[in-house]
Each structure stands twice: as structure tokens, then as C-alpha cells.
N, CA, C, O and CB atoms as a CASP TS submission, in Angstrom:
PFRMAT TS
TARGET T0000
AUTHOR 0000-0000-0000
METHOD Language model
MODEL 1
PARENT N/A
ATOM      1  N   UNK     1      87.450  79.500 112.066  1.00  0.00           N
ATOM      2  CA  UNK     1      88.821  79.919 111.913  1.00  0.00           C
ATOM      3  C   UNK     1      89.150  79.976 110.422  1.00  0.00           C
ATOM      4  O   UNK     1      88.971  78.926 109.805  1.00  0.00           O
ATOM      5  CB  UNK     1      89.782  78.964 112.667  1.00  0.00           C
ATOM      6  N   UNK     2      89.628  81.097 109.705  1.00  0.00           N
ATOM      7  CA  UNK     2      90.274  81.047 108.663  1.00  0.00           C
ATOM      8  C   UNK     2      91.179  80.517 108.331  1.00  0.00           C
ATOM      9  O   UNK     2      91.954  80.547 109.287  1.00  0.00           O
ATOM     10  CB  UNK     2      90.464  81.730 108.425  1.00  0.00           C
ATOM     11  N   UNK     3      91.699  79.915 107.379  1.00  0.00           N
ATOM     12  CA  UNK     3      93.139  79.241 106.726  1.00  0.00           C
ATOM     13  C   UNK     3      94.015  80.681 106.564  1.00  0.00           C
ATOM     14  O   UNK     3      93.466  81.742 106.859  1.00  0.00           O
ATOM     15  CB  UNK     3      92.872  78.277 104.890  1.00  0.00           C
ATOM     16  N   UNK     4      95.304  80.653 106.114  1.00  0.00           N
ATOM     17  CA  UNK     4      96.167  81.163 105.966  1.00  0.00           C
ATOM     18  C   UNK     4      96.666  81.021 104.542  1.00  0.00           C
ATOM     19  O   UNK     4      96.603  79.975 103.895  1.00  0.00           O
ATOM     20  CB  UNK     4      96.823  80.856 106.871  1.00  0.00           C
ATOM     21  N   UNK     5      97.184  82.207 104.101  1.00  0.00           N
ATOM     22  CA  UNK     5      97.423  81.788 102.265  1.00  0.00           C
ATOM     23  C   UNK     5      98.933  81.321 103.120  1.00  0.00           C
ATOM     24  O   UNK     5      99.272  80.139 103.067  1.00  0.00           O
ATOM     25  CB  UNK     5      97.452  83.537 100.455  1.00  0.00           C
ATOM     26  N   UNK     6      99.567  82.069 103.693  1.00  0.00           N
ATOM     27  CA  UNK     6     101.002  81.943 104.031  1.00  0.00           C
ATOM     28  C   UNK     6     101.528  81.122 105.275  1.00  0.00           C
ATOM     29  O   UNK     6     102.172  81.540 106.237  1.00  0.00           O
ATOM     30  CB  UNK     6     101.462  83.252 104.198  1.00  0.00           C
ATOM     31  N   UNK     7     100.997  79.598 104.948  1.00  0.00           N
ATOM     32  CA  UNK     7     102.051  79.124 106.498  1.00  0.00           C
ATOM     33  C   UNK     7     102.819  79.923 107.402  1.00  0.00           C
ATOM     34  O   UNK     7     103.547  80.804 106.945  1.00  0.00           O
ATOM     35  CB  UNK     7     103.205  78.283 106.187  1.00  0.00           C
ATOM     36  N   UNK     8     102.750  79.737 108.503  1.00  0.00           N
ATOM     37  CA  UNK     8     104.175  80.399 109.414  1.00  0.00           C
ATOM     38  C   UNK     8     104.152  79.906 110.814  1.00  0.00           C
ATOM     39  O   UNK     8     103.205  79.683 111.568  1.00  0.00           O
ATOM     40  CB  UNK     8     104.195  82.216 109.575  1.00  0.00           C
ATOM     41  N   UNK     9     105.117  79.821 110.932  1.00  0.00           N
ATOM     42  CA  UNK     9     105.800  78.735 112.327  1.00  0.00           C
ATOM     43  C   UNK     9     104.566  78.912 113.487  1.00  0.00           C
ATOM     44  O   UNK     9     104.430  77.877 114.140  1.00  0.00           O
ATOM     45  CB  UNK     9     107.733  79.489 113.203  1.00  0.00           C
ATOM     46  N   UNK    10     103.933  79.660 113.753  1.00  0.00           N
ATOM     47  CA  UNK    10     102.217  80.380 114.381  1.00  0.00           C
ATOM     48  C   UNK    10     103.087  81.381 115.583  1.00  0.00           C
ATOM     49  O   UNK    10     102.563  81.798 116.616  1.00  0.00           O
ATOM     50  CB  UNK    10     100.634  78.730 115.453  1.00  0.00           C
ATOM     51  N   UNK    11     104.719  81.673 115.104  1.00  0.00           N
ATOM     52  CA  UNK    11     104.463  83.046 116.287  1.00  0.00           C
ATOM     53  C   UNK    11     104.223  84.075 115.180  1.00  0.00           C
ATOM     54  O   UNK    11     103.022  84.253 115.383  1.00  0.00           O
ATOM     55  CB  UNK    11     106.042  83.600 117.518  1.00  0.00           C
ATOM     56  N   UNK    12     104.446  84.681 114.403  1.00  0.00           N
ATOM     57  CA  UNK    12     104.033  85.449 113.705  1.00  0.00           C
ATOM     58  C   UNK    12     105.210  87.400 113.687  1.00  0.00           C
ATOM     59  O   UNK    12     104.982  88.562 113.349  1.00  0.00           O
ATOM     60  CB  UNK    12     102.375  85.313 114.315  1.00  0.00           C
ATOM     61  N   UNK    13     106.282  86.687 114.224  1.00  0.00           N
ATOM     62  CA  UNK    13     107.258  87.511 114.177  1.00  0.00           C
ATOM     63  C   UNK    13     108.236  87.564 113.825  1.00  0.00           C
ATOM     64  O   UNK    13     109.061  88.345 114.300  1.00  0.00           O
ATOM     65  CB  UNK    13     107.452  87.777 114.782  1.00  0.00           C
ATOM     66  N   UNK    14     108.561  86.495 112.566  1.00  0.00           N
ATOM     67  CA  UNK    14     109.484  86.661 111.928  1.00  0.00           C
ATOM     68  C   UNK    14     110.099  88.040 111.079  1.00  0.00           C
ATOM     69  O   UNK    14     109.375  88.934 110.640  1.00  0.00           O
ATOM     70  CB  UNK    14     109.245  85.782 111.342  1.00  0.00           C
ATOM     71  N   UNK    15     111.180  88.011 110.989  1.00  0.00           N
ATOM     72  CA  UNK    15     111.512  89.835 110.607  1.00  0.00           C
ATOM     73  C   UNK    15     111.355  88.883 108.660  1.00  0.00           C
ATOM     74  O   UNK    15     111.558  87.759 108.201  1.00  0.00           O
ATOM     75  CB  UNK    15     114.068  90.973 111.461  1.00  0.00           C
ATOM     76  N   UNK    16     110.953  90.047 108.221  1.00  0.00           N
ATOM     77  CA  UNK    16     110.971  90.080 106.904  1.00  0.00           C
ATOM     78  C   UNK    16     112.469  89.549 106.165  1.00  0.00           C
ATOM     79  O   UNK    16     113.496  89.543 106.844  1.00  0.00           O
ATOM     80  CB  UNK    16     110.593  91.527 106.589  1.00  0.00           C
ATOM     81  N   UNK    17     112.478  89.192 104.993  1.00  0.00           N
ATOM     82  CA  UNK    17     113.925  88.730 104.619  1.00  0.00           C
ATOM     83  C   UNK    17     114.117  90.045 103.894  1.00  0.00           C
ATOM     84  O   UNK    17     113.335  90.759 103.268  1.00  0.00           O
ATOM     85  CB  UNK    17     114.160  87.187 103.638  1.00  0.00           C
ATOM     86  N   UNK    18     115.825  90.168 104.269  1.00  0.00           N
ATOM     87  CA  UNK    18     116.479  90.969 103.027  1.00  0.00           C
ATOM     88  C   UNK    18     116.881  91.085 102.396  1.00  0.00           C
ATOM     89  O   UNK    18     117.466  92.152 102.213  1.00  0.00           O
ATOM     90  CB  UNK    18     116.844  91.411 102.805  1.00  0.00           C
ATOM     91  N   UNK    19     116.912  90.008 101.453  1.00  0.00           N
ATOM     92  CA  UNK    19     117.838  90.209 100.178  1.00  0.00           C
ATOM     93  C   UNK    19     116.143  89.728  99.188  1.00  0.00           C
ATOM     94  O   UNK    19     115.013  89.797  99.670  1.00  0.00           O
ATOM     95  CB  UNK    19     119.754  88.791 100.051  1.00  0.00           C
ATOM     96  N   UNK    20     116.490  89.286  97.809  1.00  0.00           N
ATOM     97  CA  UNK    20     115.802  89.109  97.460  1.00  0.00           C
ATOM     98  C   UNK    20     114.915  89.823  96.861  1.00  0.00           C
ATOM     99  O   UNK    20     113.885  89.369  96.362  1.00  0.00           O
ATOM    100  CB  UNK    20     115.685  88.683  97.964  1.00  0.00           C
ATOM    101  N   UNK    21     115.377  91.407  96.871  1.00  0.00           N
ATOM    102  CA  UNK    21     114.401  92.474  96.491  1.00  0.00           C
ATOM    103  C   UNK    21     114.089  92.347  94.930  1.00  0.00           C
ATOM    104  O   UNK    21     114.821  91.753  94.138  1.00  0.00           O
ATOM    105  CB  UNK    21     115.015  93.966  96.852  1.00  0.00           C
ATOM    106  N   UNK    22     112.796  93.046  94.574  1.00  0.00           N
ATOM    107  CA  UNK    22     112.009  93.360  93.451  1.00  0.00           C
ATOM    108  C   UNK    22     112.034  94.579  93.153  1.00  0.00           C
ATOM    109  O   UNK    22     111.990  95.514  93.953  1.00  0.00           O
ATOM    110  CB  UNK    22     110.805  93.032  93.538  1.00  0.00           C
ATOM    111  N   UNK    23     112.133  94.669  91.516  1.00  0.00           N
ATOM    112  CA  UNK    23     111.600  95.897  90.733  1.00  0.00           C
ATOM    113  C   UNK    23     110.929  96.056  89.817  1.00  0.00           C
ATOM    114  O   UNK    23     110.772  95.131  89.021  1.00  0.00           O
ATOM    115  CB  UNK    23     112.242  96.488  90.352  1.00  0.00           C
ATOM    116  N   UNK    24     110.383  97.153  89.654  1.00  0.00           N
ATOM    117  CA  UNK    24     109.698  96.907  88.007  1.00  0.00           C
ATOM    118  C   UNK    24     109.591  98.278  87.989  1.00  0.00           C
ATOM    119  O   UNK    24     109.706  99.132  88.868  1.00  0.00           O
ATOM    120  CB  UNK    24     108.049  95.931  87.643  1.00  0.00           C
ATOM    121  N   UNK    25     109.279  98.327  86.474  1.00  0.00           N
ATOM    122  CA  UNK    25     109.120  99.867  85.349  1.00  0.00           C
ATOM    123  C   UNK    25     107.686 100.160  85.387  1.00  0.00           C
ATOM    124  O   UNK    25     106.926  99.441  84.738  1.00  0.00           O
ATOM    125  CB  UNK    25     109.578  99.638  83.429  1.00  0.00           C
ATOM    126  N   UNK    26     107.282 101.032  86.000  1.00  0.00           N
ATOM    127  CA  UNK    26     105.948 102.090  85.198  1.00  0.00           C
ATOM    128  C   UNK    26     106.072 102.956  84.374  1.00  0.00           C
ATOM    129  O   UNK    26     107.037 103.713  84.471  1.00  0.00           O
ATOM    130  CB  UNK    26     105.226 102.921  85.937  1.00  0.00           C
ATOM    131  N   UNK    27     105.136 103.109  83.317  1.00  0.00           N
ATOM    132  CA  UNK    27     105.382 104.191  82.381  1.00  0.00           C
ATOM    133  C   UNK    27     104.426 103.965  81.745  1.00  0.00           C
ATOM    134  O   UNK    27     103.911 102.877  81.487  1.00  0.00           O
ATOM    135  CB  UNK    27     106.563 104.315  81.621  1.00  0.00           C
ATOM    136  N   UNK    28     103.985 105.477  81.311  1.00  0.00           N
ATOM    137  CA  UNK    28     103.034 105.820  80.599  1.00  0.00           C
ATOM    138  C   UNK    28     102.937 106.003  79.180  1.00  0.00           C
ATOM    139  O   UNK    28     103.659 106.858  78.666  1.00  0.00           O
ATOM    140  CB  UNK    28     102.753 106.662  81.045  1.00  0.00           C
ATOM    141  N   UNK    29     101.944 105.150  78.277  1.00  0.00           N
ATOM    142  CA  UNK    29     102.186 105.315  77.084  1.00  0.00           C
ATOM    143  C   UNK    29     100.209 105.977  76.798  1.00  0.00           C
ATOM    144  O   UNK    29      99.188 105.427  77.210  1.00  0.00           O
ATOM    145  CB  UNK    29     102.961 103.637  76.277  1.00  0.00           C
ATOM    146  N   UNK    30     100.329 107.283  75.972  1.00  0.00           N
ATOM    147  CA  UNK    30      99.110 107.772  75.808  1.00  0.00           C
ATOM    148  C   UNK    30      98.445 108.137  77.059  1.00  0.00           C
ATOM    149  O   UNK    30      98.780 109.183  77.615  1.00  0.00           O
ATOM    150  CB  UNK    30      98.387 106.899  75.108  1.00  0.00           C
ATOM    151  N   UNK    31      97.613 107.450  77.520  1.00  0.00           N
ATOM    152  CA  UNK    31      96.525 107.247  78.467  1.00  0.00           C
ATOM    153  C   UNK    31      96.438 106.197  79.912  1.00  0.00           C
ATOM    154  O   UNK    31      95.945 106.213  81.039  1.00  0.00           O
ATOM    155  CB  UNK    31      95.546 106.834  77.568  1.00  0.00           C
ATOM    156  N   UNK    32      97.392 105.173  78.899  1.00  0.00           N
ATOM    157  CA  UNK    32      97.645 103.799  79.594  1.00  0.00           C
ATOM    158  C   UNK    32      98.574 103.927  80.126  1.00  0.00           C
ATOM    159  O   UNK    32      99.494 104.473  79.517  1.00  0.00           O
ATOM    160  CB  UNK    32      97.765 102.652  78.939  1.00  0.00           C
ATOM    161  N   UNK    33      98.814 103.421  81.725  1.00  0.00           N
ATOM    162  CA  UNK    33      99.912 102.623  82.703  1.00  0.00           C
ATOM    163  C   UNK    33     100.056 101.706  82.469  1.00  0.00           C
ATOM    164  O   UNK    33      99.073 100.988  82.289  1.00  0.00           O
ATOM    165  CB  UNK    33      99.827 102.433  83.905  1.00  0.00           C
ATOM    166  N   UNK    34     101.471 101.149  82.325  1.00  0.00           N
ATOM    167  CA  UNK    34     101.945 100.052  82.033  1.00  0.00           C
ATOM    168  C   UNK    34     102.796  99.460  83.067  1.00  0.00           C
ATOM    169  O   UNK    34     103.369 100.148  83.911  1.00  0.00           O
ATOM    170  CB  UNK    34     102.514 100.179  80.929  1.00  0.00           C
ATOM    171  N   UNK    35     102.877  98.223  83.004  1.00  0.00           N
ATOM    172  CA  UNK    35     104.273  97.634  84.149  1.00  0.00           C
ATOM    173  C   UNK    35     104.836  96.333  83.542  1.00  0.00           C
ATOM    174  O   UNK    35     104.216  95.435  82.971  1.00  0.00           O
ATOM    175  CB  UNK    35     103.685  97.134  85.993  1.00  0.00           C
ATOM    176  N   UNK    36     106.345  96.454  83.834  1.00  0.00           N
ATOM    177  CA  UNK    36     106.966  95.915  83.747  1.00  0.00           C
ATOM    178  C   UNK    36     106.986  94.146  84.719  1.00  0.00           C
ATOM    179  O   UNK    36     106.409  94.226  85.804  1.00  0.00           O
ATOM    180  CB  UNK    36     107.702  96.919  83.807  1.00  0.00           C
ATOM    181  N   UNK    37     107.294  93.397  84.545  1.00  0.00           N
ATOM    182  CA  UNK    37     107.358  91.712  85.437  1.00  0.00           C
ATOM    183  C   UNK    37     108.471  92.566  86.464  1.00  0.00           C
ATOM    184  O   UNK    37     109.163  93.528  86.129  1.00  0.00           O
ATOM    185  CB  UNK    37     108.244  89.752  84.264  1.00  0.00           C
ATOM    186  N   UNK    38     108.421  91.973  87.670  1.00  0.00           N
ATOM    187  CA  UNK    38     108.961  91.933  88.686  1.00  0.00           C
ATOM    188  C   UNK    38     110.114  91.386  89.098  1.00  0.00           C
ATOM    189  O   UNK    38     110.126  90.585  90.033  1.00  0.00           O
ATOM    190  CB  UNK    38     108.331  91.653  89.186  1.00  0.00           C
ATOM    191  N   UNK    39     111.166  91.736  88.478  1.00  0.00           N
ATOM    192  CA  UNK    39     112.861  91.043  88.313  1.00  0.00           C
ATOM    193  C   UNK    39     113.223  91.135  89.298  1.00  0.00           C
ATOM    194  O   UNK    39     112.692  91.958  90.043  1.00  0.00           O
ATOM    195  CB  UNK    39     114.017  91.607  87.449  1.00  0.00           C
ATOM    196  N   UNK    40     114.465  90.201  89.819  1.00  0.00           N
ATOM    197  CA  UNK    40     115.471  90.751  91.599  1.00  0.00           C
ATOM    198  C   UNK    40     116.201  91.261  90.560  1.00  0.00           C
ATOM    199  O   UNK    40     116.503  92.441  90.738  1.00  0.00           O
ATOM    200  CB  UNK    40     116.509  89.423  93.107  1.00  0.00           C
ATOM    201  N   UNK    41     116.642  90.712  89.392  1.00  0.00           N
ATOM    202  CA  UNK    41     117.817  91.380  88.968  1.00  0.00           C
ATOM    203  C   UNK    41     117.392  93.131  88.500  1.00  0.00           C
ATOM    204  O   UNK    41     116.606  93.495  87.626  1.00  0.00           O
ATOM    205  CB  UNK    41     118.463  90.388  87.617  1.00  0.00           C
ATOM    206  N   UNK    42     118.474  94.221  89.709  1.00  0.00           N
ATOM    207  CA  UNK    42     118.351  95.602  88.972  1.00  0.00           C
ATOM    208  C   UNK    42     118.320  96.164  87.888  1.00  0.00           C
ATOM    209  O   UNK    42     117.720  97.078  87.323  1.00  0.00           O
ATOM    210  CB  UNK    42     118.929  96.147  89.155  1.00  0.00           C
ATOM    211  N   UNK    43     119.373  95.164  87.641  1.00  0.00           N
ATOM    212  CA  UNK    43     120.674  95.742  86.418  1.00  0.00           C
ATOM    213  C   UNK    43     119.113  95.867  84.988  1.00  0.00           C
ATOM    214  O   UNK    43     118.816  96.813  84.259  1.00  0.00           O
ATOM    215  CB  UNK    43     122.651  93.805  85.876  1.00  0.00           C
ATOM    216  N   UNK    44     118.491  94.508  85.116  1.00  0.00           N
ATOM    217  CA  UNK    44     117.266  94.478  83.977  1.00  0.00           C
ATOM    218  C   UNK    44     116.537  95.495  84.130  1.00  0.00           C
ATOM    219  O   UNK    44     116.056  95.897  83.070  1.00  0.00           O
ATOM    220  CB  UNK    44     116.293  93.318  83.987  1.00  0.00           C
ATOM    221  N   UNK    45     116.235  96.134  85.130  1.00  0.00           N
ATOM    222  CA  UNK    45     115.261  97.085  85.260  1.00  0.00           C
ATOM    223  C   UNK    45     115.727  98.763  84.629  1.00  0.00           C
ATOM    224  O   UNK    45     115.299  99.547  83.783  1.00  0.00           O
ATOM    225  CB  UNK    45     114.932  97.040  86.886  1.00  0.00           C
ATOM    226  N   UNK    46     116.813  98.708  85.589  1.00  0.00           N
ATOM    227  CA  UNK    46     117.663  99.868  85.091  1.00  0.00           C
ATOM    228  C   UNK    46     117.815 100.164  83.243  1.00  0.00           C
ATOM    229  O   UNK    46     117.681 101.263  82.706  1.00  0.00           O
ATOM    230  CB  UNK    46     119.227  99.495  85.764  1.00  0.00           C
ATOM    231  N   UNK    47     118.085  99.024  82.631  1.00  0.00           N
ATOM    232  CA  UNK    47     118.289  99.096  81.616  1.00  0.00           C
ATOM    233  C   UNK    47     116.853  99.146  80.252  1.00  0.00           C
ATOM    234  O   UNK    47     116.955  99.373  79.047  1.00  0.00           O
ATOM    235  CB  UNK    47     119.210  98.098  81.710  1.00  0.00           C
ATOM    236  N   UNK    48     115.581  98.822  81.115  1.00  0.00           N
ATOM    237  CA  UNK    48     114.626  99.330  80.526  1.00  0.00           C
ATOM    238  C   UNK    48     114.185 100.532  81.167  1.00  0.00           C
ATOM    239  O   UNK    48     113.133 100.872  80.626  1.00  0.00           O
ATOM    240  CB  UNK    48     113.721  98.461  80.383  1.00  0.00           C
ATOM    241  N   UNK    49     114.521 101.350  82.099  1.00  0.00           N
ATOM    242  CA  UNK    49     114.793 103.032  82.555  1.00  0.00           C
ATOM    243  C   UNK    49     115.241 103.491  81.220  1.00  0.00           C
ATOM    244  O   UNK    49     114.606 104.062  80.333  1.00  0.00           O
ATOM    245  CB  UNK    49     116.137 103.408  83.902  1.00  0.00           C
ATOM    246  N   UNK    50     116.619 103.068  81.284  1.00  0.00           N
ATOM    247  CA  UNK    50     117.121 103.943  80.317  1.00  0.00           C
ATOM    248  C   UNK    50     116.375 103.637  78.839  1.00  0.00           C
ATOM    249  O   UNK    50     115.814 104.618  78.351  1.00  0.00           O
ATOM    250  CB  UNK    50     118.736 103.751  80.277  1.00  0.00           C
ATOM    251  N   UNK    51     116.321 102.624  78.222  1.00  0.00           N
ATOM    252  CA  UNK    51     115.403 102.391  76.835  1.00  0.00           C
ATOM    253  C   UNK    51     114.202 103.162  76.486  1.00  0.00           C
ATOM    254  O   UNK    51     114.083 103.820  75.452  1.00  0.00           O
ATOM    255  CB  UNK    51     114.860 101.059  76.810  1.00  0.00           C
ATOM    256  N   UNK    52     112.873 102.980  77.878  1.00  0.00           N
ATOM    257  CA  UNK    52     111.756 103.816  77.841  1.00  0.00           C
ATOM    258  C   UNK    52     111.591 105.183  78.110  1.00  0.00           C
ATOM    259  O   UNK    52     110.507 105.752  77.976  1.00  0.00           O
ATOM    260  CB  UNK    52     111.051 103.373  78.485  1.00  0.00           C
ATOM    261  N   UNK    53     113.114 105.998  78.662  1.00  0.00           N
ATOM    262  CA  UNK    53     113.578 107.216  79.133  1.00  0.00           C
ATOM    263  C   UNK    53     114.158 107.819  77.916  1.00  0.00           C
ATOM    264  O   UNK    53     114.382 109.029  77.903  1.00  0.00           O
ATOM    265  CB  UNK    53     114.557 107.093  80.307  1.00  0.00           C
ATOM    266  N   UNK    54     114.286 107.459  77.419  1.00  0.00           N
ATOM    267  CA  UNK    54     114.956 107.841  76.006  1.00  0.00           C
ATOM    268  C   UNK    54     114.418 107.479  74.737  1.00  0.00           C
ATOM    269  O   UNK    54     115.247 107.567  73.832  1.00  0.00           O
ATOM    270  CB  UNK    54     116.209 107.316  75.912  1.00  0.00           C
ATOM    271  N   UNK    55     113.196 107.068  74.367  1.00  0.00           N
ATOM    272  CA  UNK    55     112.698 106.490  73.493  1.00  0.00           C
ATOM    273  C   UNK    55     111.223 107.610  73.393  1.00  0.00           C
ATOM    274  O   UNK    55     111.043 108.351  74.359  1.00  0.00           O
ATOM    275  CB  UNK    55     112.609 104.833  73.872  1.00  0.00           C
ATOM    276  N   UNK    56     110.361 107.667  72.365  1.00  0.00           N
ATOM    277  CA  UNK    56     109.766 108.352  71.698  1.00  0.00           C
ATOM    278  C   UNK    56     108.002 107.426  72.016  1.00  0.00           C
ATOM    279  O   UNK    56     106.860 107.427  71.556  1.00  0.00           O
ATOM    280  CB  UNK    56     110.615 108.448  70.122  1.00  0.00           C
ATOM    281  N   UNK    57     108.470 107.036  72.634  1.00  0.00           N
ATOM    282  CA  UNK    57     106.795 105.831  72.941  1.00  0.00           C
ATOM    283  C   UNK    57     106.302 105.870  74.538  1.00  0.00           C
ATOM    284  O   UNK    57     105.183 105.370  74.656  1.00  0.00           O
ATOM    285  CB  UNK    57     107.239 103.655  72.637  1.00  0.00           C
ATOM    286  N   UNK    58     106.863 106.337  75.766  1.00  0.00           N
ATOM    287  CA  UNK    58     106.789 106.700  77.012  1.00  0.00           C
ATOM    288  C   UNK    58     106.700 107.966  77.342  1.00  0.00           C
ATOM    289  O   UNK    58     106.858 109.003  76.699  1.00  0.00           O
ATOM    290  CB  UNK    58     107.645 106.273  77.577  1.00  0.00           C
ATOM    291  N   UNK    59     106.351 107.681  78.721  1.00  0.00           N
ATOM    292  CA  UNK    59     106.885 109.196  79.488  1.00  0.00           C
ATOM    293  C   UNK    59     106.089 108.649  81.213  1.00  0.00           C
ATOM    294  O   UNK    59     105.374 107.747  81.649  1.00  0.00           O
ATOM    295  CB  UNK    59     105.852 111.244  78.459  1.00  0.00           C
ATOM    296  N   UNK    60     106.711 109.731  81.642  1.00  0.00           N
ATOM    297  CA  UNK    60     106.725 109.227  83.349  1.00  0.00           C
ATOM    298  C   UNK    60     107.061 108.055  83.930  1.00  0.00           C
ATOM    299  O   UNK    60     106.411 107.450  84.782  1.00  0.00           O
ATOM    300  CB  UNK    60     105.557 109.245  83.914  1.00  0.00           C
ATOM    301  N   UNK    61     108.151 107.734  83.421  1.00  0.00           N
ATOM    302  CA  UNK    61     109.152 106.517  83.758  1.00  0.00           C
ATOM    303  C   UNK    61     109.385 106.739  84.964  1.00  0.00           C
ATOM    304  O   UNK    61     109.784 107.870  85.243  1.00  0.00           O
ATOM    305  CB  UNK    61     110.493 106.362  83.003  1.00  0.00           C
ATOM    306  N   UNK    62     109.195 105.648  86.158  1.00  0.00           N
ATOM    307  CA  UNK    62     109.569 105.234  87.432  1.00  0.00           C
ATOM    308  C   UNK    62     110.146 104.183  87.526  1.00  0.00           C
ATOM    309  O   UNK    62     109.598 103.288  86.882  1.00  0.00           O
ATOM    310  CB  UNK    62     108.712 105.159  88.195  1.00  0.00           C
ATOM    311  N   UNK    63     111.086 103.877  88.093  1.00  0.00           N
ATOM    312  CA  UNK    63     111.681 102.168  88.956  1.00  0.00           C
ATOM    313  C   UNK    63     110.716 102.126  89.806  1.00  0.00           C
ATOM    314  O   UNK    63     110.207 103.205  90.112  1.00  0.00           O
ATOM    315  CB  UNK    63     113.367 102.000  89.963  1.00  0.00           C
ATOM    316  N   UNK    64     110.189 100.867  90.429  1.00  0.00           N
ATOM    317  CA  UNK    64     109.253 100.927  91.565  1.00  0.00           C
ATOM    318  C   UNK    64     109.896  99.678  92.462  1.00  0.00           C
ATOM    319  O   UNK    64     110.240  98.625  91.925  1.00  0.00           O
ATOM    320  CB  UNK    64     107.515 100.721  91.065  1.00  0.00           C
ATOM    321  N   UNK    65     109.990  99.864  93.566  1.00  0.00           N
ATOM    322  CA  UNK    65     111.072  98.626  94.522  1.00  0.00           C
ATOM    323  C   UNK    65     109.389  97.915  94.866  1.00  0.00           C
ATOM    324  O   UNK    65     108.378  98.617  94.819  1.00  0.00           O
ATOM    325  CB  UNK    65     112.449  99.462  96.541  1.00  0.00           C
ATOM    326  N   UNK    66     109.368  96.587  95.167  1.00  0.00           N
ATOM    327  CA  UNK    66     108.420  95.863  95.847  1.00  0.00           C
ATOM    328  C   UNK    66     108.451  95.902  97.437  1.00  0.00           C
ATOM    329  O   UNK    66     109.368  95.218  97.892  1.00  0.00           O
ATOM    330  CB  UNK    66     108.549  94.541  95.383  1.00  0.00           C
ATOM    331  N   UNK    67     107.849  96.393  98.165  1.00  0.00           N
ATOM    332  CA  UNK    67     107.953  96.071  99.682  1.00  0.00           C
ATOM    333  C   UNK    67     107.076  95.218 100.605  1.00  0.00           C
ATOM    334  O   UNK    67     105.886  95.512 100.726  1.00  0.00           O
ATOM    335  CB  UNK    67     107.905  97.182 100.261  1.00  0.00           C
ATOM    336  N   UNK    68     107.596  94.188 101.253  1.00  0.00           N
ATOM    337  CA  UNK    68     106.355  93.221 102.050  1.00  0.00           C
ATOM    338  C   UNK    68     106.335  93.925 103.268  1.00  0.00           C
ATOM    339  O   UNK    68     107.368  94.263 103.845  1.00  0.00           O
ATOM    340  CB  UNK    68     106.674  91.419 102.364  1.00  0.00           C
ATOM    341  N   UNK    69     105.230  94.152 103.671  1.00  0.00           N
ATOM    342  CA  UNK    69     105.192  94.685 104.844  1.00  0.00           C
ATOM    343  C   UNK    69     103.932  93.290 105.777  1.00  0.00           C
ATOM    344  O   UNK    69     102.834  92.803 105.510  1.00  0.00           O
ATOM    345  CB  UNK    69     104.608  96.581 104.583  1.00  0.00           C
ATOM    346  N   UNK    70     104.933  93.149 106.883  1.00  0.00           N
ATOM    347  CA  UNK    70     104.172  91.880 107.991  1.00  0.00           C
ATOM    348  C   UNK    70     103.821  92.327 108.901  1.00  0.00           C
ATOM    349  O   UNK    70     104.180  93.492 109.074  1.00  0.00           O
ATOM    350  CB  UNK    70     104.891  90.741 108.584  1.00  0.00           C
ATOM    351  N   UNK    71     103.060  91.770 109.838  1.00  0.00           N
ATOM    352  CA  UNK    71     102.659  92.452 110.942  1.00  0.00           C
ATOM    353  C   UNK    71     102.793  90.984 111.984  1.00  0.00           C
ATOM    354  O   UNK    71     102.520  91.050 113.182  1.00  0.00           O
ATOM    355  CB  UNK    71     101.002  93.303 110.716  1.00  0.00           C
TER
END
């Protein structure tokens, strides 16, 4: 039997939580993909959108939401 990285009560149907969401920045500088740390707060993310969207060192700026998907 395998261990589990993630405890859980052993029915295995808990609904996912909703609040709590994640974002982060991709963007391309040269050649390289880059990413941003994984904030709940939007407002931080949004506001390096606009910095790397408007700045002379990026390009192909995305927000990216985190999604858990359970089974």
C-alpha cells in the first residue's frame, strides 16, 4: 500500500475549497519564461500585469489562476 502525500478523512470526496485562490505572472524575457510566486492576493498580481505590460524588458504577459483538481 502506498502512503499518501495528502491525509484525508479516507472517503475521498471532499469538494475542493473556494476561496483561497492563486495567481501568478508569466512572461517572457528574450528566450526565457519566467514566473512570478504564487500570491491569493490579486490586487499583487494585477499590479505586476500592469509593470511587465508596460515596461521595455517583457512580452507575452499572462495572469495564470492555480487550479486543484481532485478526484
Amino acid at each position: 500500500m502506498m502512503a499518501r502525500a495528502d491525509p484525508t478523512n479516507g472517503t475521498g470526496t471532499e469538494p475542493a475549497p473556494t476561496g483561497g485562490q492563486q495567481w501568478r505572472l508569466r512572461y517572457v524575457v528574450g528566450e526565457f519564461v519566467h514566473y512570478t510566486e504564487w500570491p491569493s492576493d490579486f490586487a499583487t498580481v494585477e499590479n505586476y500585469y500592469d509593470q511587465y505590460r508596460r515596461g521595455d524588458y517583457g512580452h507575452d504577459v499572462v495572469i495564470e489562476r492555480r487550479t486543484v483538481v481532485r478526484r
